[in-house]
Structure formats: C-alpha cells, structure tokens
Backbone as ProteinMPNN parsed JSONL, in Angstrom:
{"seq_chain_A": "XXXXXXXXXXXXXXXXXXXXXXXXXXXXXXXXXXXXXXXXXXXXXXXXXXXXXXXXXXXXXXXXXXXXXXXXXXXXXXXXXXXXXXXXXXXXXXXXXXXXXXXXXXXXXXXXXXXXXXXXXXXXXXXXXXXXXXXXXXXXXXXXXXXXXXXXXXXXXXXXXXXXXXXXXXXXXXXXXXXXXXXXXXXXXXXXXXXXXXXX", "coords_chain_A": {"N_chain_A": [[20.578, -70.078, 62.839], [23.603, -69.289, 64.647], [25.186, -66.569, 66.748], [27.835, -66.609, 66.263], [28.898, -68.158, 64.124], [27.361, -66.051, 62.258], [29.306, -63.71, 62.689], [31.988, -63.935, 61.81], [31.868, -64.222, 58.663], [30.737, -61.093, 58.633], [32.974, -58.839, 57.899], [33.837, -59.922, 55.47], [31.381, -59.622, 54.045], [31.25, -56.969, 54.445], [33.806, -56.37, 53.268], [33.37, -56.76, 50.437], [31.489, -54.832, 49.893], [32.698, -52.353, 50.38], [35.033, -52.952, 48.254], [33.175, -53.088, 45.824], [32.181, -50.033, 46.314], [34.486, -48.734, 45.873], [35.028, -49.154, 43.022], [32.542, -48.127, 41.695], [33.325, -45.369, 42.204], [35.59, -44.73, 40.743], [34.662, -45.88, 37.982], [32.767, -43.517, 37.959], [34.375, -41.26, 37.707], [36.007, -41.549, 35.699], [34.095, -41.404, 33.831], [33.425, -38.58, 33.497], [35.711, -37.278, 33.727], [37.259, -34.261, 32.544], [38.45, -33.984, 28.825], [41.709, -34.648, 28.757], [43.438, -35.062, 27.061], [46.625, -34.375, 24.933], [47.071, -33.07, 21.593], [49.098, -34.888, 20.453], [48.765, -37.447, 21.851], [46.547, -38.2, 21.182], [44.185, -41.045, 19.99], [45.656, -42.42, 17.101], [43.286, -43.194, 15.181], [41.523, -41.597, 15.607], [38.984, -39.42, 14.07], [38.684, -36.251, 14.715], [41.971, -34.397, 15.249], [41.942, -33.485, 18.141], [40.671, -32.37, 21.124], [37.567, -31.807, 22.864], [37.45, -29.306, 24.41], [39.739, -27.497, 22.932], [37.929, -27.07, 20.986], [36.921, -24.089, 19.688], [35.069, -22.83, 17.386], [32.433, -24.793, 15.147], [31.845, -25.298, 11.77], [29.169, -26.053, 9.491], [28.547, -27.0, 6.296], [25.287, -27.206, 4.583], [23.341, -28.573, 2.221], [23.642, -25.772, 0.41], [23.66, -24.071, 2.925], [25.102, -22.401, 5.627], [25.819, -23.204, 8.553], [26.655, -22.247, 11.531], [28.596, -22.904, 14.673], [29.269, -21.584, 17.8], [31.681, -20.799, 21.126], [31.771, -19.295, 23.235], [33.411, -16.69, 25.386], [33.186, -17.128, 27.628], [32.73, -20.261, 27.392], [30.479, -21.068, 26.605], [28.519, -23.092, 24.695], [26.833, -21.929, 21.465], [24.526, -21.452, 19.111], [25.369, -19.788, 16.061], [24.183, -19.231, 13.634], [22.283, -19.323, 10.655], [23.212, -19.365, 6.896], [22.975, -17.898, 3.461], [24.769, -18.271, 0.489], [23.897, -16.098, -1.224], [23.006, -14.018, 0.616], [23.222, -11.154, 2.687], [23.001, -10.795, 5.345], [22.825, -12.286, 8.912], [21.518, -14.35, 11.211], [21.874, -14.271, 14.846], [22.177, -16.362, 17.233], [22.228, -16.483, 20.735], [21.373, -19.014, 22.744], [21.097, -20.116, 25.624], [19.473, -22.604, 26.516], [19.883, -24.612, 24.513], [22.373, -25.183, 24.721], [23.648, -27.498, 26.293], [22.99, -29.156, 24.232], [24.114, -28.583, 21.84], [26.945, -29.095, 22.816], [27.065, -31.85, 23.289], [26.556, -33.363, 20.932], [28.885, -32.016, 19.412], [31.471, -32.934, 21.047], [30.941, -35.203, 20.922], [31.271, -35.598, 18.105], [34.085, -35.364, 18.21], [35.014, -37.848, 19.397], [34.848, -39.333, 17.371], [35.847, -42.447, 15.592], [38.073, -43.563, 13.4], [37.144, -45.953, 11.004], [37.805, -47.383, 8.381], [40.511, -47.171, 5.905], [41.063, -45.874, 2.906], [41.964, -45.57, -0.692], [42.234, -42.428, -2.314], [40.272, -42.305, -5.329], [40.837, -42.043, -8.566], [38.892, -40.303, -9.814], [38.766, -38.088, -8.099], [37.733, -39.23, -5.903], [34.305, -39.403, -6.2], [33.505, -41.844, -6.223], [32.717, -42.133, -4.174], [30.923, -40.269, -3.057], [32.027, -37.761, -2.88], [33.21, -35.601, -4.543], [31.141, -34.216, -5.284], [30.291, -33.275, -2.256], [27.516, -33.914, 0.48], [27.75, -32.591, 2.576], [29.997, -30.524, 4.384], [32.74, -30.386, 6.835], [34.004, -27.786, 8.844], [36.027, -26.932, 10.545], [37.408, -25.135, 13.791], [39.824, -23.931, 15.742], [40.09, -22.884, 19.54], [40.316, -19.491, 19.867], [41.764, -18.909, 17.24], [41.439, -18.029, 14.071], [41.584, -18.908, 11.79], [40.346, -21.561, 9.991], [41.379, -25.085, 11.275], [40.788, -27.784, 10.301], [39.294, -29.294, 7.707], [36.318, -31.063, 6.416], [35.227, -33.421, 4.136], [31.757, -34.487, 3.625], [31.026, -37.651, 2.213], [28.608, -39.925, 0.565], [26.69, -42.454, 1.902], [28.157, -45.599, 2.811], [28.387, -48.949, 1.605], [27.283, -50.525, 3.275], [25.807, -49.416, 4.848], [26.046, -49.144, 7.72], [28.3, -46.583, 7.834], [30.101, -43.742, 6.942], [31.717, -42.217, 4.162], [33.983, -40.105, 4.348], [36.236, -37.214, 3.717], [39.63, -35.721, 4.825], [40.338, -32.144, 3.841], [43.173, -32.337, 1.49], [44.257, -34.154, 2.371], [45.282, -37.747, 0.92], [43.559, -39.336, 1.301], [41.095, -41.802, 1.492], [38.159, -42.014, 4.458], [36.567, -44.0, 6.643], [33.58, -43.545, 8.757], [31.616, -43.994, 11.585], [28.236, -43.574, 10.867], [26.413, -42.633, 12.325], [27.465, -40.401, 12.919], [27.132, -38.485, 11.539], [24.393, -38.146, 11.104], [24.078, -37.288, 13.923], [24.917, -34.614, 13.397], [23.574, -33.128, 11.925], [20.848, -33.585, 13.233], [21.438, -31.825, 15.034], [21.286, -29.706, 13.559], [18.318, -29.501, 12.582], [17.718, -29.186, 15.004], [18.265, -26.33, 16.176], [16.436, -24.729, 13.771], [13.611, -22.965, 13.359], [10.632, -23.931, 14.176], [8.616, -26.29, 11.711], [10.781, -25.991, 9.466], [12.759, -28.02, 8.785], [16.262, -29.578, 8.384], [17.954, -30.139, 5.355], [18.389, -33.103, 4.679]], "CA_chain_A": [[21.986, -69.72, 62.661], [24.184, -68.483, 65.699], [25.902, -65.732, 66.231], [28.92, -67.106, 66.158], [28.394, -68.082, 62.508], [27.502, -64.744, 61.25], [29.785, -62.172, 62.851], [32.943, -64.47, 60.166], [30.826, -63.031, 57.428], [30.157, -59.891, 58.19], [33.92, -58.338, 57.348], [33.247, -60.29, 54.004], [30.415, -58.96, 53.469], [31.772, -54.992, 55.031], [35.117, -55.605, 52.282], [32.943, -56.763, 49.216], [30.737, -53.729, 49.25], [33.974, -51.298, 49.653], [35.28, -52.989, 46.838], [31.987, -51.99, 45.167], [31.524, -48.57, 46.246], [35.684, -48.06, 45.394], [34.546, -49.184, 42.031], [31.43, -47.172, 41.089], [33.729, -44.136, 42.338], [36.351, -44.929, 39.571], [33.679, -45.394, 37.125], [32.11, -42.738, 37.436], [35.127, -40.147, 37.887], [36.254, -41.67, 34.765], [32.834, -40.679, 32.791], [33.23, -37.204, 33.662], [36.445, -36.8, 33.541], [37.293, -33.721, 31.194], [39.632, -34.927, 28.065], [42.981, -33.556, 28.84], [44.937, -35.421, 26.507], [47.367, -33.664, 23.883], [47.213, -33.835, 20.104], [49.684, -36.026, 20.069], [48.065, -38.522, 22.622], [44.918, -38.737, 20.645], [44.634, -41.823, 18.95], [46.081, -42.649, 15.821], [42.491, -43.038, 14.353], [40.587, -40.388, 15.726], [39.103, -38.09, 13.385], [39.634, -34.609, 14.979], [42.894, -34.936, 16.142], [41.582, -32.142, 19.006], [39.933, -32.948, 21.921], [36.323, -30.795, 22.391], [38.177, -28.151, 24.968], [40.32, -27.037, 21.772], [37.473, -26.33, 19.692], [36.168, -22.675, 19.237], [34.013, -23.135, 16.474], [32.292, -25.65, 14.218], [30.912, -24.874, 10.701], [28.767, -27.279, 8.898], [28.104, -26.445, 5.344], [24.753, -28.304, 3.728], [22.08, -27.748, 1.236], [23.626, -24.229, 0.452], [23.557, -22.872, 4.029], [26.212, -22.694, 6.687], [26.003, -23.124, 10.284], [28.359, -21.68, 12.646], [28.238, -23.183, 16.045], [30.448, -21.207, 18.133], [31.623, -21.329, 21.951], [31.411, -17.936, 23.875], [34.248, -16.408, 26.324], [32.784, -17.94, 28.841], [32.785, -21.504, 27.235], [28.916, -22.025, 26.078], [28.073, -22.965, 23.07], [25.362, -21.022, 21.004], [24.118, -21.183, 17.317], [25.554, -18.713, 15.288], [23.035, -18.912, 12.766], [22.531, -20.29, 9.133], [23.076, -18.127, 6.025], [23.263, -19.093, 2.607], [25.939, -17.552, -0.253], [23.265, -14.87, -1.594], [22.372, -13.174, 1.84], [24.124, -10.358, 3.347], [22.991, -11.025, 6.522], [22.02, -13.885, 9.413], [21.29, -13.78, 12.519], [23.383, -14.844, 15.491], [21.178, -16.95, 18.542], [22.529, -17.417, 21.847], [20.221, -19.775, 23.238], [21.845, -21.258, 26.487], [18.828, -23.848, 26.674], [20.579, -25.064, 23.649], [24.255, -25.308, 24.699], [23.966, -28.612, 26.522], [22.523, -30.269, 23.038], [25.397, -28.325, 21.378], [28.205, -29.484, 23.406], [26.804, -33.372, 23.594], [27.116, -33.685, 19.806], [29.947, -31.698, 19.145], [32.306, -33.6, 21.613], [30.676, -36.86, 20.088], [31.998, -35.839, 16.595], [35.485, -35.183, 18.523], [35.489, -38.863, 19.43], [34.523, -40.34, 15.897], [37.149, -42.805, 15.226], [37.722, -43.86, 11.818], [36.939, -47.15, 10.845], [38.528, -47.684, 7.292], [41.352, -46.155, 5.335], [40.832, -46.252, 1.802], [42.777, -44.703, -1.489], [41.354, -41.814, -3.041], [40.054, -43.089, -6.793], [41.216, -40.698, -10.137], [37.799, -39.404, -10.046], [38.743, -37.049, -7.125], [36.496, -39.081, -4.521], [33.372, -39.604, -6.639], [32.301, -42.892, -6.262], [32.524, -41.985, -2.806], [30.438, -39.074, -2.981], [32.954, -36.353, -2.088], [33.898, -35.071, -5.69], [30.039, -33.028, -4.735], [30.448, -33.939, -0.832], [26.484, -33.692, 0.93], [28.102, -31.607, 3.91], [31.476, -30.006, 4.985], [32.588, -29.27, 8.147], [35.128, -26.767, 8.88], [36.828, -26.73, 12.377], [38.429, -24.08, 14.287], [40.329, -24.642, 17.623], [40.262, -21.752, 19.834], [41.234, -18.377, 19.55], [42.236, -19.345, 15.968], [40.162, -17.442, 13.35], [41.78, -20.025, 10.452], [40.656, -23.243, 10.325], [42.156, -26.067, 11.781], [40.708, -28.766, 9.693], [38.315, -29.473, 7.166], [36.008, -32.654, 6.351], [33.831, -33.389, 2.977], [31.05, -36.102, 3.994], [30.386, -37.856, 1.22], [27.55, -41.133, 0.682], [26.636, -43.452, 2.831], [29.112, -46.773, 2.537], [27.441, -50.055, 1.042], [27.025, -51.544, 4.71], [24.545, -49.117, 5.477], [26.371, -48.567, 8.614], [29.704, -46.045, 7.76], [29.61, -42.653, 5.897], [33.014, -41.615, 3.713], [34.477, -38.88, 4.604], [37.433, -37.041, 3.512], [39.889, -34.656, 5.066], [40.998, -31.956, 3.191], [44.546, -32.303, 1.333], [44.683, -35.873, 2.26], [45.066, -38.53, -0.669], [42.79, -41.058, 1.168], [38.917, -41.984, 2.125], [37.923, -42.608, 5.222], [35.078, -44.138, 7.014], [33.428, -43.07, 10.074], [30.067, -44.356, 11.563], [27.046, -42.86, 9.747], [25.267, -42.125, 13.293], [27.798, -39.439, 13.644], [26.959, -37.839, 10.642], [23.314, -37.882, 11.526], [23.694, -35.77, 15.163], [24.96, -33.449, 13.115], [21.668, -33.544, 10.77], [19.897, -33.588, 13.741], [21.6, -30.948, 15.58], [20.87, -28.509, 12.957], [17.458, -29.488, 12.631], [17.074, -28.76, 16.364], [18.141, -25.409, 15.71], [15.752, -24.358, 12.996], [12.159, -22.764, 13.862], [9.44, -25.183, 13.504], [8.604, -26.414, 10.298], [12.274, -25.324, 9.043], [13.724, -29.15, 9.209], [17.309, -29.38, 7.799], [17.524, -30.799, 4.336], [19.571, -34.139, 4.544]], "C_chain_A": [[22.449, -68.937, 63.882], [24.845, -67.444, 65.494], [26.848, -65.754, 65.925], [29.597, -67.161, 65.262], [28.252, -66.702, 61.814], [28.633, -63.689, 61.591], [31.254, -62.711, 61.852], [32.886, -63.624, 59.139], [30.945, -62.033, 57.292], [31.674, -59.166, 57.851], [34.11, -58.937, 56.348], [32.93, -59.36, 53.187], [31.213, -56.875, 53.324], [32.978, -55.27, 53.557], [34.788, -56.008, 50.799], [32.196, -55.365, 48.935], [31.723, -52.583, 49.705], [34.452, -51.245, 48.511], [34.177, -51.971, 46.111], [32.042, -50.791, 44.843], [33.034, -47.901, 45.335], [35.526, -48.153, 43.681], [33.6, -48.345, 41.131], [31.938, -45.972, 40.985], [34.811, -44.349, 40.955], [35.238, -44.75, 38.127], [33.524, -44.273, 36.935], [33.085, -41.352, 37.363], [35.322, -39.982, 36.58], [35.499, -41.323, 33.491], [32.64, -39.287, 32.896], [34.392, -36.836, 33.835], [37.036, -35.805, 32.363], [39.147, -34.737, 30.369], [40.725, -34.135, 28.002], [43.816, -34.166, 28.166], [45.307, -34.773, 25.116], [47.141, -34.244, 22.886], [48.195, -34.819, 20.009], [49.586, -37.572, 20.998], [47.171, -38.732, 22.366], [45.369, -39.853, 20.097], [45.002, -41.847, 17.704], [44.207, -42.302, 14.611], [41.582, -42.548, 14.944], [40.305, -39.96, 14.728], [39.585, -36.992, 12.998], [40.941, -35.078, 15.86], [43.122, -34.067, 17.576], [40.287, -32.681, 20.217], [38.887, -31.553, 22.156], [36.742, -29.688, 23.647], [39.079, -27.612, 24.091], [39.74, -26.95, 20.348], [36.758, -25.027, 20.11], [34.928, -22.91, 18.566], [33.534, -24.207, 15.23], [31.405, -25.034, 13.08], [30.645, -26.088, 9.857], [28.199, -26.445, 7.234], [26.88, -27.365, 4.583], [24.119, -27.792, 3.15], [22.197, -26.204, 1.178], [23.414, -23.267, 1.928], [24.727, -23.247, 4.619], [25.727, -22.321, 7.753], [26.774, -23.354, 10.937], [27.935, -22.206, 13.906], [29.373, -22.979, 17.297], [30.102, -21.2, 19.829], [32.035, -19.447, 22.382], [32.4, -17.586, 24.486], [34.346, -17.652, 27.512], [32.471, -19.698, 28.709], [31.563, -21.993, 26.647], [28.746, -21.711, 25.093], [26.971, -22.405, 22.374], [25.737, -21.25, 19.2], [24.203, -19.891, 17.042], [24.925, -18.352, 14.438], [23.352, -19.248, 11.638], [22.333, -18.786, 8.164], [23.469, -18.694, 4.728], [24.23, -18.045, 1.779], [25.127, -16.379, -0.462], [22.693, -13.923, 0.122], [23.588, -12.73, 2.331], [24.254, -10.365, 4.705], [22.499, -12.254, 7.267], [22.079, -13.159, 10.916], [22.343, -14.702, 13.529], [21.933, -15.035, 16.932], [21.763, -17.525, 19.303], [21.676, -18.062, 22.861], [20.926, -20.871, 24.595], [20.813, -22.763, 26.482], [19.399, -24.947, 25.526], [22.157, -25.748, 23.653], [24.562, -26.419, 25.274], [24.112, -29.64, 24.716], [23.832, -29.985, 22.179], [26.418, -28.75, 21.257], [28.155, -31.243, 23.113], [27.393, -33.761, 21.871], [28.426, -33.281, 19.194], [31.444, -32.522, 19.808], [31.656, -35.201, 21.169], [31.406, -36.587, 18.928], [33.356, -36.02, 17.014], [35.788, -36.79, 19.414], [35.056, -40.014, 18.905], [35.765, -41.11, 15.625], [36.552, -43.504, 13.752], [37.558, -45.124, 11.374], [37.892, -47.973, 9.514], [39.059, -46.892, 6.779], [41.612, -46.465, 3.854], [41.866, -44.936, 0.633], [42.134, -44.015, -2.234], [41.039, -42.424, -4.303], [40.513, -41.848, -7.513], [40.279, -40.329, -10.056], [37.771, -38.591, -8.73], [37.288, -37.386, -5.887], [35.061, -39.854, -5.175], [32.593, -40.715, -6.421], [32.356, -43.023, -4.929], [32.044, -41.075, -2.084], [31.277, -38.021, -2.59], [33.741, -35.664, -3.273], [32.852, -33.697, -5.113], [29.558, -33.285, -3.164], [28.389, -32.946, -0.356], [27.053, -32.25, 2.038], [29.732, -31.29, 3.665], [31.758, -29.303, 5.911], [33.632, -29.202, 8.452], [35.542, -26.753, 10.193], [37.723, -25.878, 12.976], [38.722, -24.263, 15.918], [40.005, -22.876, 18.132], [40.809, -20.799, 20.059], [41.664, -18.288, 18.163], [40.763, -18.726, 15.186], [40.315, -18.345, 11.74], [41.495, -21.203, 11.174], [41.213, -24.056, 10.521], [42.396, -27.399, 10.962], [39.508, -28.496, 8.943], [37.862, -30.798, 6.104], [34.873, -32.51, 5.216], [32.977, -34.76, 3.004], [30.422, -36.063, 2.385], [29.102, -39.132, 1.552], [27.991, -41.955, 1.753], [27.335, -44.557, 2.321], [27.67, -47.918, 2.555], [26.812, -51.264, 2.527], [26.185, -51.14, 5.57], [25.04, -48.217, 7.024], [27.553, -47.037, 8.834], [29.186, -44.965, 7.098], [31.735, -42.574, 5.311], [33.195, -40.399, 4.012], [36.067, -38.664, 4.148], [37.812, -35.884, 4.041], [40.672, -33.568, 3.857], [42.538, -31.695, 2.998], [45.071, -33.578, 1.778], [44.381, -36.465, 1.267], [44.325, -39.916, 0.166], [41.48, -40.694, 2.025], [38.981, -42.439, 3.291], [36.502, -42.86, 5.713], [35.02, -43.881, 8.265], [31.724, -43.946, 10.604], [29.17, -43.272, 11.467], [26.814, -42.197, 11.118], [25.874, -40.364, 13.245], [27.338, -38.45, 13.246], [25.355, -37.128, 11.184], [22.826, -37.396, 12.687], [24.053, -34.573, 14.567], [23.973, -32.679, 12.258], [20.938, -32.789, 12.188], [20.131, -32.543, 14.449], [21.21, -29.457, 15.132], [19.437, -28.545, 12.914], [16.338, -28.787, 14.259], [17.249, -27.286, 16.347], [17.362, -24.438, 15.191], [13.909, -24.008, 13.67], [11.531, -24.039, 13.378], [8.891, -25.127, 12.074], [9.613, -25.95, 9.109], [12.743, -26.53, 9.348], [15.399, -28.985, 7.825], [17.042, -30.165, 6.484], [19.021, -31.856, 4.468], [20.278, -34.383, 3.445]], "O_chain_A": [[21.778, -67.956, 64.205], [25.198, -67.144, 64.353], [27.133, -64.863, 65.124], [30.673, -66.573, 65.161], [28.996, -66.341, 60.902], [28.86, -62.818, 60.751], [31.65, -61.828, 61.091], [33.563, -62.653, 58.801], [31.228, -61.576, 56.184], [31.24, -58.481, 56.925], [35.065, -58.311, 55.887], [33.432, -58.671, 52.299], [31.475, -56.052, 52.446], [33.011, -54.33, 52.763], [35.611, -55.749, 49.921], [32.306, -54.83, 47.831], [31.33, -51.556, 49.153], [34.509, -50.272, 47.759], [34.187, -50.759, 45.895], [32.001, -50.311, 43.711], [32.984, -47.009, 44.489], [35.928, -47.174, 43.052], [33.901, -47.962, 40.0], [31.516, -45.234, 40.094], [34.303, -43.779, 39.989], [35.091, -43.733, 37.448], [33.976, -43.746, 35.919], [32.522, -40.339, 36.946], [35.08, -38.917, 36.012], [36.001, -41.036, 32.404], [31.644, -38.801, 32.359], [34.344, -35.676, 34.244], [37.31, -36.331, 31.285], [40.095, -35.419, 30.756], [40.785, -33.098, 27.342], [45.002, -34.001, 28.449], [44.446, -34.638, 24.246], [46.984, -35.461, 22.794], [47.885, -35.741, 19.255], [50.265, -38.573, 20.769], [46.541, -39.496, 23.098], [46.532, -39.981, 19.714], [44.421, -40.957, 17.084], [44.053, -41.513, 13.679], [40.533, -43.178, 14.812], [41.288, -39.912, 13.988], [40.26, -36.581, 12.054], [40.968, -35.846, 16.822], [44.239, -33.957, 18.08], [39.232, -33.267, 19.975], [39.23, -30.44, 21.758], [35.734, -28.983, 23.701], [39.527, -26.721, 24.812], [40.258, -26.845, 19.236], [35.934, -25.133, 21.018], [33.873, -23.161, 19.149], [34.369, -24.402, 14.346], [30.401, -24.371, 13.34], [31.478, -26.935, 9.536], [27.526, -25.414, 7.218], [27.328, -28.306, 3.929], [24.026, -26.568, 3.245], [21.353, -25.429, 1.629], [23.099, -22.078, 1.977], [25.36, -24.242, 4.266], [25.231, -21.21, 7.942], [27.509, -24.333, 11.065], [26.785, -21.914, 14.235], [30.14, -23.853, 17.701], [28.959, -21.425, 20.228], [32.557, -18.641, 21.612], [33.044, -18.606, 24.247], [35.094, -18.519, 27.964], [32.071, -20.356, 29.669], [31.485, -23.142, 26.214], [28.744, -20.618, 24.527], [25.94, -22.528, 23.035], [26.725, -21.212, 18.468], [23.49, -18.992, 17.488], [24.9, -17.141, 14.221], [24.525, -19.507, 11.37], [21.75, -17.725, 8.387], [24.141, -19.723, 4.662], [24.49, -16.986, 2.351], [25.587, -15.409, 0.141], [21.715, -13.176, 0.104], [24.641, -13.354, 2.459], [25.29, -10.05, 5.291], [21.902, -13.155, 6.679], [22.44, -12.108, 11.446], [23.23, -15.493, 13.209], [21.122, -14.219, 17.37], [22.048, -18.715, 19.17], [21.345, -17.409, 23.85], [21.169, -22.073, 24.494], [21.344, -23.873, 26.448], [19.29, -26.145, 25.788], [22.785, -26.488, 22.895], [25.723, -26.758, 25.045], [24.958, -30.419, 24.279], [24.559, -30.914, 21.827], [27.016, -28.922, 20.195], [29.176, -31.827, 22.749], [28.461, -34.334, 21.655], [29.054, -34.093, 18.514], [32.413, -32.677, 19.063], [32.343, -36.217, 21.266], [32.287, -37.411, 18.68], [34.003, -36.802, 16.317], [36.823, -36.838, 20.078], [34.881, -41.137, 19.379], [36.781, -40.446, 15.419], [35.466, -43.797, 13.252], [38.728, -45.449, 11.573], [38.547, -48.996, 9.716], [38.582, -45.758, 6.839], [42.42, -47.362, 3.616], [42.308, -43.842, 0.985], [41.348, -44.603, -2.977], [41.778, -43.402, -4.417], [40.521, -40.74, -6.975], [40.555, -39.172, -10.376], [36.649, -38.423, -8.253], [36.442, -36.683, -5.334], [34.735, -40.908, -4.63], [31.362, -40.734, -6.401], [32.019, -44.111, -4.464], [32.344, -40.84, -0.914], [30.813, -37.372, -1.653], [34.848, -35.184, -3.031], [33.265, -32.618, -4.687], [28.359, -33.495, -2.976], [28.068, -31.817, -0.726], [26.59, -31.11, 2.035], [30.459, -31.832, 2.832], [31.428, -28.136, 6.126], [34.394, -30.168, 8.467], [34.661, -26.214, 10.863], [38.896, -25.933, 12.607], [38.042, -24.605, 16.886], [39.77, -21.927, 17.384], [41.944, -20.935, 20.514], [42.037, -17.131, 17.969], [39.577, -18.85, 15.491], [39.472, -18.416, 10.846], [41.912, -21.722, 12.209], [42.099, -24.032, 9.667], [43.457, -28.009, 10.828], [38.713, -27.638, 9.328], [38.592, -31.38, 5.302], [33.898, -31.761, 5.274], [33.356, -35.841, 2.553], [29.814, -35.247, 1.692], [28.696, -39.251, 2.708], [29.075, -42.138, 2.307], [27.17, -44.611, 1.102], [26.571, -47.875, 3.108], [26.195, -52.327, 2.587], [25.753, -51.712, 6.571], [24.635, -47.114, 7.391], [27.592, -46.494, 9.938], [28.037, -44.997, 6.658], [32.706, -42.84, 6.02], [32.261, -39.616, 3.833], [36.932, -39.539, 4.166], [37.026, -34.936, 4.034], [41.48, -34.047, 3.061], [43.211, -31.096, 3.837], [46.215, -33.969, 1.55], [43.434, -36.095, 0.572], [44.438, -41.101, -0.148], [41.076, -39.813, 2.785], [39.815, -43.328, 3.462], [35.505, -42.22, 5.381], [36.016, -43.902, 8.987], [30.911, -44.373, 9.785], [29.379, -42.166, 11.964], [27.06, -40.992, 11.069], [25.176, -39.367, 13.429], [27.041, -37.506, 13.978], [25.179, -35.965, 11.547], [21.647, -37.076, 12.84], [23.639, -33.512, 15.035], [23.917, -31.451, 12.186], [20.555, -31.619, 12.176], [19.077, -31.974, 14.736], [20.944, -28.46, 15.803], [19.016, -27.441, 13.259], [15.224, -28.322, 14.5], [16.151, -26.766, 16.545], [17.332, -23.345, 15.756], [13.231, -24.809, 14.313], [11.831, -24.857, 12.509], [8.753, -24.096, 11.415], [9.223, -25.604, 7.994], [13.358, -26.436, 10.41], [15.421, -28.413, 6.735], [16.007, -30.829, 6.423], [20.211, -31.549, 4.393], [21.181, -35.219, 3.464]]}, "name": "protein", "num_of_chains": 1, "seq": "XXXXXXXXXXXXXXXXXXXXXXXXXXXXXXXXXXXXXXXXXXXXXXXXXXXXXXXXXXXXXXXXXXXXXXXXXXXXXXXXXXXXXXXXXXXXXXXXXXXXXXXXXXXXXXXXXXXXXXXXXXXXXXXXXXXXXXXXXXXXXXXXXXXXXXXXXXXXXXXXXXXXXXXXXXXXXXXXXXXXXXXXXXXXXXXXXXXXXXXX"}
C-alpha cells in the first residue's frame, strides 16, 4: 500500500476517534452528574418526589426497631443507630467507611420509579400486605425535623419481581421493584455487628 493511499484515511480515521472520545466525555459527565432537578421536574412516577441532595434523613422501621440514617453538616451519611419502642437509649455511629454504602442505596431508593398504580381494597391494603406493612420508611428532606413523606412496604407482588408499597394518605397501591426493597434489607444488615443480621 502507498503512501498516497493512506494519508486519505488518516483524517477519517483522526475524526472517528474524536467523535469517540467527544462521546465517552458526554457519557461519562452525564453519570456523575449531581441531580439538580426540582420537585416538580421529577418524574411523574418517581417514588420520592426529592432528589437524594434534599434528603436529611431516612428512617426505616422493621421487626420492631428503627433505623435512622442521617446526613451530617458536612453532607456524610452515618448510621444513627437502631432502637426498639422499649429502650431509652441507642447509640449513634458515625462510621465514614460506611457513608459511601449509605449514600449508594439511599439515592437508589430516590430513583425507584413506580411500576403499577393500583386502588386501595376496603380492607385498608391487606391483601397487599400494608394493613401490618413488613417495613416503613419515613423521609425527611433537609433541615426539616417533620417528615416529608412516609412509605408502608407491604408483600412481595405475585410476579416475584415488584413489592407494594403505599404512601401515606394516598387512596392507592403502588408497585416498585422488590430489589429496592432488598438494599434497604441489606443496608441495615451491613450496619449491624456480626452475627446481628436484620430480620427480613
């Protein structure tokens, strides 16, 4: 092949791999871009209607305990600690090695979208587990010492894949995917000293 022949090519070649690189840079700005959009630019079927820079604190209520998982001055998240109705006291653990795992699930729940929109039943929920909901988790934006929102997970949906959930003071069921349910399982479990696993 002459040279003649290749030097055609090579500004080809030189404006396909700009494309490229202008590409990967988009990408990846776009995966790390923080979420700056307003409650009223969330989607319609979001969950939280709060993007995870407008939460303060999350409380998960299960098997009789509560865990507080709150976000510091300075922005990092730390386990507040589990406590159940009969105890006067709990402890409070800021564990920065913790505050990535924190943050990862917590901004996952804040972009759970809902999958189905269903009508509560006369039995206040029940055959959708949420008359005696497994969990409930309480949401507080920041600075705000009242809750913002609050969610009663009930059973797993017949598809194996979905969990019901309901917000409270709404008259309808919704579904969410199960996984989400289960970082939050797992988040508490990470939490807990060894041999202390959460009770699902």
């Amino acid at each position: 092949m002459t040279a003649a022949r290749i030097r055609p090519r090579l500004p080809a070649v030189w404006l396909v791999l700009a494309v490229l690189i202008a590409a990967i840079v988009v990408i990846e700005y776009s995966d790390h871009a923080p979420d700056t959009s307003s409650q009223a630019e969330r989607s319609a079927d979001a969950l939280l209607p709060v993007p995870i820079d407008d939460l303060g604190a999350v409380e998960i209520g299960q098997a009789g305990r509560l865990h507080r998982f709150e976000r510091s001055r300075e922005g990092v998240w730390f386990y507040h600690g589990a406590h159940g109705s009969s105890e006067t006291a709990h402890e409070h653990r800021a564990e920065p090695a913790k505050a990535d795992l924190i943050a990862k699930a917590l901004a996952a729940l804040t972009r759970a979208r809902i999958e189905r929109r269903l009508p509560l039943d006369a039995g206040g929920g029940a055959q959708y587990g949420l008359a005696a909901p497994r969990m409930v988790v309480v949401i507080y934006r920041v600075n705000e010492p009242r809750p913002f929102a609050q969610y009663a997970v009930g059973e797993v949906a017949p598809d194996s894949f979905s969990r019901y959930v309901q917000k409270a003071g709404s008259a309808e069921v919704v579904t969410i995917a199960n996984y989400q349910i289960d970082n939050l399982v797992s988040l508490i479990e990470a939490m807990q000293p060894p041999g202390q696993p959460a009770a699902r």
